[in-house]
C-alpha positions in Angstrom: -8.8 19.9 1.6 -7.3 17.6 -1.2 -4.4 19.5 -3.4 -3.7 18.0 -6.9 -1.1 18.7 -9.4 -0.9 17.6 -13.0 1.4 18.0 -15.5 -0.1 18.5 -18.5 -3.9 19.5 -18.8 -6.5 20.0 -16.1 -10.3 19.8 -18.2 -13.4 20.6 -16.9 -16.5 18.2 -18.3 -19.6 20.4 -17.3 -22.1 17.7 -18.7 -20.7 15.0 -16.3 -19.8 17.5 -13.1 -16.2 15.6 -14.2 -12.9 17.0 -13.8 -9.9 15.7 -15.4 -6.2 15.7 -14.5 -3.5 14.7 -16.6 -0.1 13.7 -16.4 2.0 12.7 -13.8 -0.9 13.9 -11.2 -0.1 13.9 -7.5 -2.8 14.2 -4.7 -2.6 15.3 -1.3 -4.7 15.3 1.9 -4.4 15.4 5.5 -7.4 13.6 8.2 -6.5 14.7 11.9 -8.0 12.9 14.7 -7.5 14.0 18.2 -4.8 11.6 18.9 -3.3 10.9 14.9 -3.1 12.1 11.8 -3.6 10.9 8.3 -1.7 12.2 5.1 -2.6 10.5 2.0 -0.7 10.7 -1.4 -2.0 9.5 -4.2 0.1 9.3 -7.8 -1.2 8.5 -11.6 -0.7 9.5 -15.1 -4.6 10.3 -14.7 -7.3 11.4 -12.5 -10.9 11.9 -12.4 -13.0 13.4 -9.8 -17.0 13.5 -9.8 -18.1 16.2 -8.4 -21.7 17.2 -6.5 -23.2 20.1 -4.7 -22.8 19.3 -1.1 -26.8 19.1 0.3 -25.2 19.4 3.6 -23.4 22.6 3.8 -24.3 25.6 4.9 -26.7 28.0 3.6 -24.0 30.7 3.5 -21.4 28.1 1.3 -24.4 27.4 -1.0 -24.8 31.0 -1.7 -21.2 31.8 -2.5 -20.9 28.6 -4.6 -18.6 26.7 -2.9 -21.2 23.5 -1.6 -19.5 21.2 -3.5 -18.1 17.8 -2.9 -16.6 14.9 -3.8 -18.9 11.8 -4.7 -16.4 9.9 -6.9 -12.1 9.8 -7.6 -10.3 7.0 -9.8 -7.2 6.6 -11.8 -6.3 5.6 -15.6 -3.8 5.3 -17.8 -1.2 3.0 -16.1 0.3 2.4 -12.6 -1.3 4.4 -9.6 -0.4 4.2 -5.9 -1.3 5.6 -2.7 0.4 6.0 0.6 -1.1 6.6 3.9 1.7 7.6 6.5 -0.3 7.8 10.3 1.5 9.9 13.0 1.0 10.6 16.5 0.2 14.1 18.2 3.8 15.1 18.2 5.3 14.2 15.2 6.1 10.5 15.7 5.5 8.3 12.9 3.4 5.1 13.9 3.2 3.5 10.3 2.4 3.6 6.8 0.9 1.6 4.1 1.6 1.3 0.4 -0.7 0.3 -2.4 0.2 -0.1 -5.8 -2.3 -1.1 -8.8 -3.3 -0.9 -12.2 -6.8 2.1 -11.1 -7.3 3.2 -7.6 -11.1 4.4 -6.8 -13.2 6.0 -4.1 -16.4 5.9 -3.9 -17.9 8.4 -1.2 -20.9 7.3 -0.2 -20.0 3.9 0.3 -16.7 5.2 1.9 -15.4 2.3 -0.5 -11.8 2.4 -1.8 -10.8 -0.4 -4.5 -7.5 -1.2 -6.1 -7.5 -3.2 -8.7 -4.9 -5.6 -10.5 -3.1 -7.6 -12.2 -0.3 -7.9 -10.0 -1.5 -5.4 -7.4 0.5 -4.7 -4.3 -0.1 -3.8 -0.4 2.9 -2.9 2.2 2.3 -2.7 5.7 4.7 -1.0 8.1 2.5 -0.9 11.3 5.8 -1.7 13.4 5.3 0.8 15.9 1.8 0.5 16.8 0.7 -0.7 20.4 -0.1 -4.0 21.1 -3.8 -4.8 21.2 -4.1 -8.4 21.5 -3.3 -10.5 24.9 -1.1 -13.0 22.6 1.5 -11.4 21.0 1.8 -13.6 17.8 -1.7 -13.1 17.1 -2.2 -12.2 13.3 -3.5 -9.0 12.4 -2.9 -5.9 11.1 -3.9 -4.0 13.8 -0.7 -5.4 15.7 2.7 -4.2 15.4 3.8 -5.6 12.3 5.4 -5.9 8.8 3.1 -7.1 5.9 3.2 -7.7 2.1 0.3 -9.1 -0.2 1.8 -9.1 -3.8 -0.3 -10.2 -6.6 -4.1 -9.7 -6.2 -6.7 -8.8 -8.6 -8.8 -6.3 -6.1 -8.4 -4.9 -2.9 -11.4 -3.1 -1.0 -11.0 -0.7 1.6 -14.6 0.2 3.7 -13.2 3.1 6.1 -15.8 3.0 8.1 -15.3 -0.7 9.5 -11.6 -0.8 8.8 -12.5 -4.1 7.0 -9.9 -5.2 3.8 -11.2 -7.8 1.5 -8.5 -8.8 -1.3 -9.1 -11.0 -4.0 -7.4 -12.8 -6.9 -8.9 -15.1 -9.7 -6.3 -16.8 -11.6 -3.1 -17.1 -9.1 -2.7 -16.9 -5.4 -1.8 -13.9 -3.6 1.4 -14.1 -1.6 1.4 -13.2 1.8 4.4 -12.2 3.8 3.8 -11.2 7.6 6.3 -9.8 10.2 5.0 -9.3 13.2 7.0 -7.3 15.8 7.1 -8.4 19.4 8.8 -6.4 22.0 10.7 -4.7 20.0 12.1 -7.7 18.1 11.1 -9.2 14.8 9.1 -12.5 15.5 8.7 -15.3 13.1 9.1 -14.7 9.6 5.3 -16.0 7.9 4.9 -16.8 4.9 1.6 -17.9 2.4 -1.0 -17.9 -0.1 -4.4 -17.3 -0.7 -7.0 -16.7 -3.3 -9.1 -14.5 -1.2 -8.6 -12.5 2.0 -10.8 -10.8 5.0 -8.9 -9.0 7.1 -10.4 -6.6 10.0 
């Protein structure tokens, strides 16, 4: 289930299946997998979330009106982040990531999510994370690893193939990348790049 506060007006738009949040709204969610867990937090002045009966669900849920799902969520109205903060069966916290920009949006059935500039922003804290790759200074952010893209004009997220496109059109986006071998903090990376494809 997602849980949303707002602080100033929650509006219903019937015609559109829309509803609106407003002021200083804060979403939560939780995704548990056998062996992690997810918790997403999402923050903007604004929120809107499209709404559609579920054709899926149960005859029983259809009856009692509650069939319904979420086809569409963005943000307005200034700066929005969301943080993702993955922990292990237990308690221990394997990493987080950070993204700040101008509108966050999900799109459902793509399993799409885009952030969107100016000046956008992505941390990476994947530091504890096992190693998956034979070379250790292999670059990726599947490894255990620091990273920071500052600067792009759109990031997309497709969940189902973990894939990350990020983009900028009039500057470069600055890379910083940290990966963590053994333990220990390797080599310091630094760069640029007007596009990115990351898997």
């Amino acid at each position: 289930p997602l849980t949303i506060t707002a602080r100033d007006a929650v509006r219903y738009l019937s015609a559109s299946n829309r509803v609106v949040f407003d002021g200083n709204c804060v979403a939560s969610a939780e995704k548990k997998d056998p062996n992690v867990a997810h918790a997403f937090t999402l923050s903007a002045p604004r929120f809107a979330l499209d709404l559609a009966e579920d054709a899926n669900a149960p005859a029983a849920r259809k009856a009692a009106g509650k069939a319904i799902t979420l086809t569409r969520f963005s943000t307005a109205g200034g700066q929005a982040s969301i943080k993702v903060v993955r922990r292990q069966a237990g308690g221990l916290v394997l990493g987080w990531t950070r993204v700040l920009a101008s509108e966050l949006e999900y799109e459902a059935a793509s399993k799409l999510f885009t952030a969107r500039g100016p000046e956008g922003e992505l941390r990476l804290n994947n530091a504890q994370v096992a190693q998956r790759q034979t070379d250790p200074n292999a670059f990726g952010f599947d490894q255990p690893c620091y990273a920071f893209l500052r600067g792009f004009d759109e990031l997309v997220f497709a969940s189902d193939t973990n894939r990350i496109v990020v983009a900028a059109k009039s500057r470069l986006i600055l890379i910083d990348y940290i990966p963590v071998v053994g333990g220990k903090y390797g080599q310091h990376i630094r760069g640029d790049a007007g596009h990115l494809d990351l898997t």
